[in-house]
N, C-alpha and C positions, 0 to 999 in steps of 0.2 A: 696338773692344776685344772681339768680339764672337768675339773666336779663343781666347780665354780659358776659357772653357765652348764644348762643340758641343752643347751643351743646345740645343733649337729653342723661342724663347719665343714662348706667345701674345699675342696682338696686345694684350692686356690686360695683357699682366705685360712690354712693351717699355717703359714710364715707367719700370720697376725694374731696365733693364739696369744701369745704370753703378753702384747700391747694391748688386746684385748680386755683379759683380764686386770690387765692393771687399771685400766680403762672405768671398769666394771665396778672394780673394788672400791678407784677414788669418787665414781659416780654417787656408791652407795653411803659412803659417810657424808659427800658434799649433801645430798636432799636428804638426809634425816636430820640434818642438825636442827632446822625449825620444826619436825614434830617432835623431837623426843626433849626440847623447850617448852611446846604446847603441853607433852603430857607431865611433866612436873606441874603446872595450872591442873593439868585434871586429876594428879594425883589430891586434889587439895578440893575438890569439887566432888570426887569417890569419899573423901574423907566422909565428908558431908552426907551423904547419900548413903551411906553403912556406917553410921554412927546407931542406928537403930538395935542393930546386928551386931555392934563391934559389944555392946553392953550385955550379951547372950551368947558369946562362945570366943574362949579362951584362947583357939588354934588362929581365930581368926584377927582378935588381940597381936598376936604372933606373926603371923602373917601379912599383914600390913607394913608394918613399918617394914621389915624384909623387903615388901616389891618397893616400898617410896627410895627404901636403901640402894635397892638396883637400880632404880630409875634414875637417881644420880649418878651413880658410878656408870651408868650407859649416858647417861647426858655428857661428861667429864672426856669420856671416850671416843662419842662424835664429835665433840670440837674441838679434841686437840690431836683426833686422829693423824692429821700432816706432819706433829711434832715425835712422834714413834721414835725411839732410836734403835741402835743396835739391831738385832735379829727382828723388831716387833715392828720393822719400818716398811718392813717385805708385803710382798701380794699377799701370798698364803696364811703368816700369821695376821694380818691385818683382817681377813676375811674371818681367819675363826675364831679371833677374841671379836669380832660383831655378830657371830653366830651365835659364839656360845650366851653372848649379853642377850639377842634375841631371844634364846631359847628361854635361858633362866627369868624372864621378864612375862614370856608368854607362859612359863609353867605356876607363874606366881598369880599371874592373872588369874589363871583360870583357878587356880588354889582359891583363891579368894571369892572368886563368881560360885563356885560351888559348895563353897560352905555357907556363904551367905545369902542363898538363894531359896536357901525356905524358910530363913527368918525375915526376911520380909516381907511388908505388903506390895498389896496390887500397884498401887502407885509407883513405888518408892523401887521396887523389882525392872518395871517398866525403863526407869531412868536409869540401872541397871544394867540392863542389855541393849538401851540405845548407847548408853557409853563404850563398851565392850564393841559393838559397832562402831560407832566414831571412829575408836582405837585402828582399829582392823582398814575402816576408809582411810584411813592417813598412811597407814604401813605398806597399804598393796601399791601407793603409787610413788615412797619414799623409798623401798625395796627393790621398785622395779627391777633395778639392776641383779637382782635376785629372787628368781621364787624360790628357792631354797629355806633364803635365811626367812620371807616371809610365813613359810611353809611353817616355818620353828614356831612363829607369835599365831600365827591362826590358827592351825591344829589345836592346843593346850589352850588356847582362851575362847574361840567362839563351841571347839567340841564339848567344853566340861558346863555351858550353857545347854547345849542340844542333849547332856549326859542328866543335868541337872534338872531337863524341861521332861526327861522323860521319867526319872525317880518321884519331880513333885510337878504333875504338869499345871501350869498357871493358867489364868482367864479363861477356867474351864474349855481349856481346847483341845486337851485330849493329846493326842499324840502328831497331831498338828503342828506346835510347834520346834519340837525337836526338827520335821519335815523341814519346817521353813528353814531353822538356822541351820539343819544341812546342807537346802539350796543355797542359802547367802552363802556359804564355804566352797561351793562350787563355784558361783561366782564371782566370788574375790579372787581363787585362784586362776580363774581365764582370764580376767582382769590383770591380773600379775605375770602371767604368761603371753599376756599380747604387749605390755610396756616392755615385759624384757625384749621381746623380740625386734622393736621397735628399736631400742635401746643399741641393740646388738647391729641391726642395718645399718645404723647412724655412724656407730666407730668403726663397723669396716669398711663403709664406703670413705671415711675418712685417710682408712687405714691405708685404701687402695689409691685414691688421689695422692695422697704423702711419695707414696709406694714409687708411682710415677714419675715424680716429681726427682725420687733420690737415685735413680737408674736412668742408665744411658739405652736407650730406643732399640740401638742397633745388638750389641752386645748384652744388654740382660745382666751387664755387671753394675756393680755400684758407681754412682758418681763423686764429683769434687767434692759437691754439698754434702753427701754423706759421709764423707771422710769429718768434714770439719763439724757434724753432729756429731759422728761417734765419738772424735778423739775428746771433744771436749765433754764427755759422760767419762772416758778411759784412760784418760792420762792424770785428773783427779786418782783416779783409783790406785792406777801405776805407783804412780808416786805415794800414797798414805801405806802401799809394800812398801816399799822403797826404805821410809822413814823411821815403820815399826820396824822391819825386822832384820834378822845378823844377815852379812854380806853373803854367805853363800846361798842363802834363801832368796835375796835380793837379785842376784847375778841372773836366776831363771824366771825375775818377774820384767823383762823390759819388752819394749818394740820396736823387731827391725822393721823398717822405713826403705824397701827396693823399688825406684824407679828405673822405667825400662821404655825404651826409645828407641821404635824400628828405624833401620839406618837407609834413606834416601826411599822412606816410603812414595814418595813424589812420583818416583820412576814407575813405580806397578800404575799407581792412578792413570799416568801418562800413556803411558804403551800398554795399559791391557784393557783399560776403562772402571770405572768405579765401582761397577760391580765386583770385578775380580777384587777391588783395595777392602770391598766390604768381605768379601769371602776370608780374605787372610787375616782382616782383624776379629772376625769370628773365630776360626781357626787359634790365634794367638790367644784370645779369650780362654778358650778349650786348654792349651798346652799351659798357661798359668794356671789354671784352676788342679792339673793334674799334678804340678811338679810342687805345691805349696801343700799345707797341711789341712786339712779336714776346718777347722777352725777358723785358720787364716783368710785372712779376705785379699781378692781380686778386686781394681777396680782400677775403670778408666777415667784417664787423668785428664782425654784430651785430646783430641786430632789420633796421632799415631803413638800416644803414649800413653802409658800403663802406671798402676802401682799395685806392690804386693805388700800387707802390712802383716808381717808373721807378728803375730800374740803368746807372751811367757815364753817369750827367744830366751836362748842363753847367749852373754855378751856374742860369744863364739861366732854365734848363727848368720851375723851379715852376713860375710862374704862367702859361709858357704850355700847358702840361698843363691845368693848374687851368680856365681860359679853353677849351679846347678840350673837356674835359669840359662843364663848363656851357654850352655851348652848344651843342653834341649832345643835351643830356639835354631842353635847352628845346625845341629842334628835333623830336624823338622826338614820334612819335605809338605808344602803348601799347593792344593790344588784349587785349581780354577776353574768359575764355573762352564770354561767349552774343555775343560778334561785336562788339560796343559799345565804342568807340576814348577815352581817356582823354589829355589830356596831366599830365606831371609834372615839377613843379619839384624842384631839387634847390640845398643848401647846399653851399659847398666852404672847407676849408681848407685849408692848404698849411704846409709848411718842409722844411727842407732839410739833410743828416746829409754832413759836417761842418758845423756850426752857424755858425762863423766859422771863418775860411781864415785867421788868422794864429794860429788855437789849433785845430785842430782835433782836439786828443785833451781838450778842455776841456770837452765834452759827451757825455755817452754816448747811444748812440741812441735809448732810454727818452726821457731827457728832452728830445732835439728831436721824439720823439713826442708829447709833451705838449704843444709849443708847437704843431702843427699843430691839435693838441684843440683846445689853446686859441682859438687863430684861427677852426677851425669856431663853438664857443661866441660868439663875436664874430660873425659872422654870422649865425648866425642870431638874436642878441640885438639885431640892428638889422633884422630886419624878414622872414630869408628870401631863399632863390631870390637867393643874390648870391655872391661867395666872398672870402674874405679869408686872407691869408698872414703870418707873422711871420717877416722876417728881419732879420740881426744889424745894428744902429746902426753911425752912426761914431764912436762912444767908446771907449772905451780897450778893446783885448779884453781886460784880464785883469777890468777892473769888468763888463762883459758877462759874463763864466765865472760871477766870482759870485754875480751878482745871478739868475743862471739857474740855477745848478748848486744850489739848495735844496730842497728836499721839495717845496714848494709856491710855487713863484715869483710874484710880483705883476706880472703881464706887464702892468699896464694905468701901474704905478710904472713898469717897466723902461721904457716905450713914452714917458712923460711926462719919464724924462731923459736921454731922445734914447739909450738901448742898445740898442731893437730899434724895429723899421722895422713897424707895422699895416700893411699896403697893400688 
């Protein structure tokens, strides 16, 4: 997507391509909506103005109605661009069904400006190509978000004026001003090139404030907040699988949910000092990011606690996640910063979002976050350094829904009449 902008991003601000451009794209439909308004008024004032010309050439008869025909169907397009569905709601198709409107609108222009451009008079020529201009000052700063797409309406409407100034040159100026409408085409595009830029500083400075905001300082993993921004874009999703399609397609669209809870982190702080407690939750940062999948996200939950949220689990996947962290983490030798090697136990919980596969819109992903809490809780309430998971019984799903889906569920009730599964 990276044709979208010719912005060259730093190596730091490449995590913010793809927000970027989405960025970019909704920029470019939100500011054209009031010019390509304005030019339906001007398609009606061009009327006017080549009414001279439309009565002496048949193509240009033709050719009219064609661009007032596009100019609606691009009107139509910018303002309901947000209502897009399916495949046409995306960054990339959105960008070049507005390309290709720009181009076919800018090809029509300039059809028009060059057929019509030696049957008029000096006057009436004049009004013309200050319209053609107008056009072009509204586009370089409603496009901003693109020289690209403005590149498409400039090129074909102001060139086939400098094409058409040089076949019949006007106000005896000779080859003058083709000159000048090349310089204005130059200008409109540095014009177009400094908004985008402009453009482009504003959302990644945006991007990188947000950026801060969703990671934790120390670690460089994700935070709380971005857990509850992503899930609530991802578990919509989850779920509309979930819904459409047959169970064995369905089984490999869910999300394990592993919380992990180093066991008497207190003691390192105490007896080695904070720095060492910082060294080892780096360290733990590191050894989750290596035992999860490319995909899956790390992040910390918290003081000495962690979350790992593996994406398109199969049901299967908790506890062997769960199982592979904990024994990584027992495995793990941890150094400190005067050299002096530590090990560290860790607690694990587990569950798994859709909660039960024969209801899976009968839990929101909050509260199978809860039952992983809770499971942690359950671990370490038996002793530590072990992991335990909660999934759904073989009882009835919809007394499962209930017995779960309350403020404060009594998982140790649900567990005693046989609705969800301790392991």
């Amino acid at each position: 997507m990276n044709w979208i902008t010719p912005h060259h991003l730093a190596q730091e601000d490449r995590p913010h391509a793809r927000a970027l451009h989405r960025a970019l794209v909704k920029d470019l439909y939100r500011r054209s909506r009031a010019p390509v308004v304005l030019l339906l008024v001007a398609m009606v004032l061009l009327f006017v103005l080549l009414r001279p010309a439309l009565g002496l050439s048949a193509a240009l008869r033709f050719l009219f109605p064609v661009m007032v025909a596009m100019t609606l169907a691009r009107t139509v397009l910018v303002l309901r661009g947000d209502r897009l569905k399916g495949r046409a709601h995306r960054t990339v198709p959105r960008y070049t069904l507005f390309l290709l409107g720009t181009l076919g609108s800018g090809l029509l222009l300039g059809g028009v400006s060059l057929i019509a451009f030696p049957l008029l008079d000096a006057g009436h020529l004049l009004l013309l190509c200050l319209c053609v201009m107008g056009v072009n000052s509204l586009a370089v700063v409603s496009m901003g978000a693109s020289p690209t797409c403005y590149a498409m309406l400039m090129v074909p409407s102001l060139g086939s004026l400098a094409l058409a100034g040089t076949l019949h040159p006007p106000f005896d100026l000779g080859p003058v001003f083709p000159l000048m409408v090349l310089g204005g085409m130059a200008g409109f595009l540095f014009l177009s090139f400094e908004v985008h830029a402009f453009l482009v500083h504003n959302v990644l400075l945006g991007e990188r404030l947000g950026d801060l905001a969703l990671r934790d300082p120390l670690t460089g993993l994700r935070n709380r907040r971005y857990l509850n921004e992503f899930m609530q874009e991802e578990s919509p999703r989850v779920l509309r699988r979930w819904l459409g399609q047959d169970v064995e397609v369905r089984s490999k669209r869910s999300i394990s949910l592993i919380l992990v809870d180093l066991d008497f982190f207190k003691q390192v702080n105490d007896q080695h000092g904070h720095a060492a407690g910082d060294a080892v939750l780096l360290q733990v940062a590191q050894v989750l990011k290596d035992v999860v999948r490319k995909p899956d996200l790390v992040l910390r939950w918290g003081g000495e606690e962690f979350m790992v949220l593996a994406l398109d689990s199969d049901r299967s996947a908790p506890p062997l996640i769960a199982v592979r962290v904990h024994e990584r983490m027992a495995n793990q030798v941890f150094t400190l910063p005067g050299g002096q090697t530590i090990r560290q136990t860790c607690s694990v919980g587990y569950a798994i979002y859709p909660f039960h596969p024969e209801r899976p819109d009968g839990l929101g992903w909050e509260e199978v976050f809860h039952m992983a809490d809770s499971s942690l809780y359950v671990a370490k309430e038996k002793g530590r350094n072990r992991l335990q998971g909660i999934l759904p019984g073989d009882g009835d799903p919809d007394a499962i829904v209930a017995a779960l889906a309350r403020p404060e569920p009594d998982i140790q009730a649900a567990a005693a009449a046989g609705l969800v599964k301790i392991l």
